[in-house]
C-alpha atoms as one frame of an Amber mdcrd trajectory, in Angstrom:
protein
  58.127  65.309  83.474  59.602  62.185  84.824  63.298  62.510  86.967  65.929
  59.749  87.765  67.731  61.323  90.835  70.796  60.266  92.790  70.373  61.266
  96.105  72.633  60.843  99.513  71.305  61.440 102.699  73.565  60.858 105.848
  75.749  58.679 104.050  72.888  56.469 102.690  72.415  56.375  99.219  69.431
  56.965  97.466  67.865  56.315  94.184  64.629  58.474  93.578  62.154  58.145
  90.484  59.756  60.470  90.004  56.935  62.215  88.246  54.693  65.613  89.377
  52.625  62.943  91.363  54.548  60.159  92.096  58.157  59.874  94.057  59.340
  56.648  94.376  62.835  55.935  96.570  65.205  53.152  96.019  68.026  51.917
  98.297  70.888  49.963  96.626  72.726  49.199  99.609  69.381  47.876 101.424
  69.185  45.006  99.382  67.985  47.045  96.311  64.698  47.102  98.135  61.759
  49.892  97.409  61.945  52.072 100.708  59.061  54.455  99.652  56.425  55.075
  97.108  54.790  58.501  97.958  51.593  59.618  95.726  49.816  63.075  95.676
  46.144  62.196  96.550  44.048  65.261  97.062  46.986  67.504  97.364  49.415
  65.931 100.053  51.768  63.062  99.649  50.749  59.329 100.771  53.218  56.555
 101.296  52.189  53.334 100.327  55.039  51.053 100.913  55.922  50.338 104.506
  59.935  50.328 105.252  62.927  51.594 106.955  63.777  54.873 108.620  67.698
  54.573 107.237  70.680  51.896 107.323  71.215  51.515 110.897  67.133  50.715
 111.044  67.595  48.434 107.989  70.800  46.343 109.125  69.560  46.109 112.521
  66.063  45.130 112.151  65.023  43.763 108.073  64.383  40.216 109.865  62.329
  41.883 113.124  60.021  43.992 110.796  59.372  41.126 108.596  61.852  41.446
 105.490  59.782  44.612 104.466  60.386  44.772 100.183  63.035  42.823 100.398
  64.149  40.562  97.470  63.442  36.731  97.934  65.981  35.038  95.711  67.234
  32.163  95.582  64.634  30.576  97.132  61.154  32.206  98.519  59.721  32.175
 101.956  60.855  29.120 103.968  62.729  25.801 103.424  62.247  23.025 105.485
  64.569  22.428 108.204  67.095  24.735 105.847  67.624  21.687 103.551  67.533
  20.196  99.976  69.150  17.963  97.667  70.451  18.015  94.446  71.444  14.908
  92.554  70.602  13.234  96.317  73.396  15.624  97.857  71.900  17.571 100.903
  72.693  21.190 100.955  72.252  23.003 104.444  71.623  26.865 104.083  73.800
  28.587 106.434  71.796  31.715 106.293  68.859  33.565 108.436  66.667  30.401
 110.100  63.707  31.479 112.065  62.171  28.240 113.714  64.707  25.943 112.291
  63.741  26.673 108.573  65.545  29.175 106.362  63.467  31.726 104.988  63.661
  34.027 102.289  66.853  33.659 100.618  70.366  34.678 100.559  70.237  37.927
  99.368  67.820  39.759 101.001  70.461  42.683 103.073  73.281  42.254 100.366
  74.578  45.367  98.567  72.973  45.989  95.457  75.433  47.989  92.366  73.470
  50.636  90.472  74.432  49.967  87.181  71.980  52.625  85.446  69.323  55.566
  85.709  67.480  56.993  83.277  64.185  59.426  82.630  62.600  60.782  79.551
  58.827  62.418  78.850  57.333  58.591  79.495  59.087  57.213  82.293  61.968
  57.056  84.982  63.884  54.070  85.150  66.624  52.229  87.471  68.613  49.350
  87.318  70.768  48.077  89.973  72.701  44.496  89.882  73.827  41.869  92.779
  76.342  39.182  91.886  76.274  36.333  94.134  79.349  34.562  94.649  78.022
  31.329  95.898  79.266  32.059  99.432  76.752  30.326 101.566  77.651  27.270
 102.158  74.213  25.784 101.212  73.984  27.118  98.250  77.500  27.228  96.469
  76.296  28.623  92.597  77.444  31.608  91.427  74.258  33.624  89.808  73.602
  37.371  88.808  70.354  39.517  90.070  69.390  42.570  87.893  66.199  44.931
  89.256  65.228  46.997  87.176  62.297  49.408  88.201  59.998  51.391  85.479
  58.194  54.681  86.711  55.862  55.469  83.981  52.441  57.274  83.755  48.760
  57.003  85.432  50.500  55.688  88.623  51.797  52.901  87.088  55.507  50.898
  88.439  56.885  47.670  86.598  59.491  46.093  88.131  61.657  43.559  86.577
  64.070  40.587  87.829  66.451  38.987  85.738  68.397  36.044  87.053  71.363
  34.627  85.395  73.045  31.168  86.460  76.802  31.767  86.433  77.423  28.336
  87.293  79.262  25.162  85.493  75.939  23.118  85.537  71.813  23.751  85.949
  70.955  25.206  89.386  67.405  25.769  91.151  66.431  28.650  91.706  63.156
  30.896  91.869  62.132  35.183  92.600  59.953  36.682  94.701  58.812  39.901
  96.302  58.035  40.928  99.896  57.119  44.570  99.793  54.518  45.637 102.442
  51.760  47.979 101.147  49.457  50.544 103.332  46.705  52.758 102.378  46.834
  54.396 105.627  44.147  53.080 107.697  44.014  49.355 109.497  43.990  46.929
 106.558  41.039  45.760 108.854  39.199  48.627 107.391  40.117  47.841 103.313
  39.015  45.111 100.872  41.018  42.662  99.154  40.462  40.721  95.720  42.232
  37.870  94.827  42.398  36.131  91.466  42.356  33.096  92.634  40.166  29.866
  94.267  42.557  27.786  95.800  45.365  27.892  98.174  48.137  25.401  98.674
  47.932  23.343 102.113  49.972  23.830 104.542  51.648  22.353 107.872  51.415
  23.893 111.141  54.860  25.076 110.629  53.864  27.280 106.786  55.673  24.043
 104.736  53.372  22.429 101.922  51.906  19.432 102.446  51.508  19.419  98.511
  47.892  19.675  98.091  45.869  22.861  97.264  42.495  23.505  99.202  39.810
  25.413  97.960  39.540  29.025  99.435  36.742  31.485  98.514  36.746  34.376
 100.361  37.979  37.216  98.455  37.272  36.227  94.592  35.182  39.620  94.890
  35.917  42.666  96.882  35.703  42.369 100.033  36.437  44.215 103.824  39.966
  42.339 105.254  37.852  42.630 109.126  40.163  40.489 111.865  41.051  37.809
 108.800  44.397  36.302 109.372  46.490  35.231 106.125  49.781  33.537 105.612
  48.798  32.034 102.821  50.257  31.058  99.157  47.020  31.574  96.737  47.595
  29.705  93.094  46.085  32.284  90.478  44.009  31.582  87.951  44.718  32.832
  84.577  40.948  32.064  83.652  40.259  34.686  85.898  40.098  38.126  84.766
  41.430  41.244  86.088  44.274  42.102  88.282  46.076  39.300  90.484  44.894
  41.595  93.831  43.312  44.860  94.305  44.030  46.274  97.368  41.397  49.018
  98.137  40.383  51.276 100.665  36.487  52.287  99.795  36.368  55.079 102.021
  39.110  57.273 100.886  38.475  56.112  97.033  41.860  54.817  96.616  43.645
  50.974  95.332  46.425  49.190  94.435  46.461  47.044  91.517  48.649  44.047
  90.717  49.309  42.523  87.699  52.115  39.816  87.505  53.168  38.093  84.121
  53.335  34.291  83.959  56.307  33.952  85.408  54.339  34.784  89.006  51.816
  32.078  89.507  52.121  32.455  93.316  50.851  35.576  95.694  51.389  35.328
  99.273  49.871  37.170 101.542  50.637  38.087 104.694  48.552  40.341 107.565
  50.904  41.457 110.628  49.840  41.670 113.721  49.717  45.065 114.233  47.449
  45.571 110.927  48.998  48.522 109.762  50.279  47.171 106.410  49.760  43.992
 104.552  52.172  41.867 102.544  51.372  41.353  99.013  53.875  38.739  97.743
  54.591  37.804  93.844  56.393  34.206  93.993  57.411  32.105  90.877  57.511
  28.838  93.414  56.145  28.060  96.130  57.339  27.923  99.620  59.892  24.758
 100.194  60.281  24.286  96.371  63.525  23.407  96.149  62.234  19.934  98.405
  58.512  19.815  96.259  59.628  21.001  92.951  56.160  23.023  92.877  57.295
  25.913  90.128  61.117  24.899  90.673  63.212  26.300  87.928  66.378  25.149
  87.019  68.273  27.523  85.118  71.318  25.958  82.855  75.020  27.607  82.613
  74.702  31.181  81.618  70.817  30.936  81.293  68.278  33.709  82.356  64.923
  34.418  83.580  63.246  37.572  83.698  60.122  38.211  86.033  57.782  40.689
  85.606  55.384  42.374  87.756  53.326  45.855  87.503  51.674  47.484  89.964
  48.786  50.094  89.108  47.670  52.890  91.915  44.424  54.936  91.449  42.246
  57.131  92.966  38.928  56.633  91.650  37.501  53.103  92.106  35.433  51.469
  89.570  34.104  48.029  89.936  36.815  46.159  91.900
């Protein structure tokens, strides 16, 4: 029996989807982020999704903890020196820099609306919607984010974007995803599998050059050990299978990730402290509003939905 729950919990709001073995939490006021996914393996509840204690933990430290599930929109990851041009205008982002390049987007800490919950016998489903107002000064276009999230069964959460330019003429724009998964051991100690050969170059400072290299660990299942990623892989459709499995062989237990077309990009990210790993769906690359790699340009009143679906299991086949 699936629930859609409104929840508060010292003044902090709290959406919660759920089945009999799956409880997932969503905070509208956190920038619509997923806080939690908890899953009954073997009888207790394991969170997979790495994120905030409450409000005061999420307004005071998103940026320090690394933008953990937040929503990359307009742009993902960084842009160079915080500026573009359009129609050979420069644009300077006013918001977040770290290192003198803004990084992902404007509306990562804004206040989401939820707009609608809903459960029946085959899922539990939430949407929630941002209107951006074209505040910063670097990017003055109005535009409309809608999340939706889709419990269903078998351990299995889609999660929609739908972006809608509210603007008088075509604007740039691209979606991504920065949540930050754990199994529950050192990501040291778990395999990865990429769908994918090649990663796009970058600078010294994580900025394309706009080549790709080819990369070829992890096209089969294998142990993370001390490897270091920051890295923007280009999947392969050819491929088959999931985008990434995320697995952890010992306890029998993996994440699978399956993006539609409109997420050609993962980046992935390993903190320092190896306790989590970031698994990131991108429609563009880093600095695309600069090198146009996946840029999309949506005209006035035009949308763009992205999908993604993410697939948890306890029993681990061939990987």
């Amino acid at each position: 029996m699936f629930k859609a729950e409104l929840l508060e919990k010292d003044g902090l709001h709290i959406i919660v989807l759920s089945d009999r073995s799956n409880r997932i939490e969503i905070l509208p006021s956190c920038g619509g982020i997923m806080n939690a996914w908890q899953i009954m393996v073997e009888g207790a509840w394991k969170n997979i999704v790495s994120g905030y204690d409450d409000q005061l933990d999420f307004d005071n430290n998103c940026e320090k903890k690394g933008f953990r599930g937040c929503k990359l929109s307009p742009y993902v990851c960084r842009i160079k020196d915080g500026k573009y041009k359009i129609n050979e205008l420069e644009h300077t982002i006013g918001k977040f820099g770290f290192d003198h390049h803004n990084i992902h987007g404007l509306i990562y800490n804004s206040v989401f609306e939820n707009t609608s919950t809903h459960s029946n016998n085959t899922e539990a489903l939430a949407s929630l919607v941002h209107h951006y107002k074209g505040n910063d000064i670097g990017y003055p276009y109005k535009y409309s984010i809608e999340i939706k999230y889709k419990l269903q069964s078998h351990n299995q959460l889609i999660i929609e974007t739908k972006l809608i330019n509210h603007h008088t003429e075509a604007i740039p724009i691209s979606d991504g995803w920065h949540p930050y998964f754990t199994l529950g051991s050192l990501i040291n100690d778990c395999t990865l599998k990429i769908k994918s050969n090649t990663l796009l170059e970058f600078d010294a400072e994580l900025i394309p050059t706009g080549q790709v290299i080819i990369y070829s660990k992890f096209q089969d299942a294998e142990l993370i050990n001390n490897t270091v990623l920051d890295n923007c892989f280009v999947l392969d459709p050819a491929m088959e299978g999931p985008a990434c499995v995320f697995a952890d062989e010992v306890q029998g237990i993996k994440l699978e990730i399956y993006p539609d077309d409109s997420y050609p990009y993962l980046q992935i990210y390993t903190p320092d402290d190896r306790q989590s790993i970031a698994i990131e769906n991108l429609s563009a690359a880093p600095d695309a509003f600069n090198n146009k790699i996946g840029l999309i340009y949506l005209e006035p009143e035009e949308e763009k939905v992205f999908r993604t679906k993410y697939v948890f299991s306890e029993v681990i086949g061939n990987t």
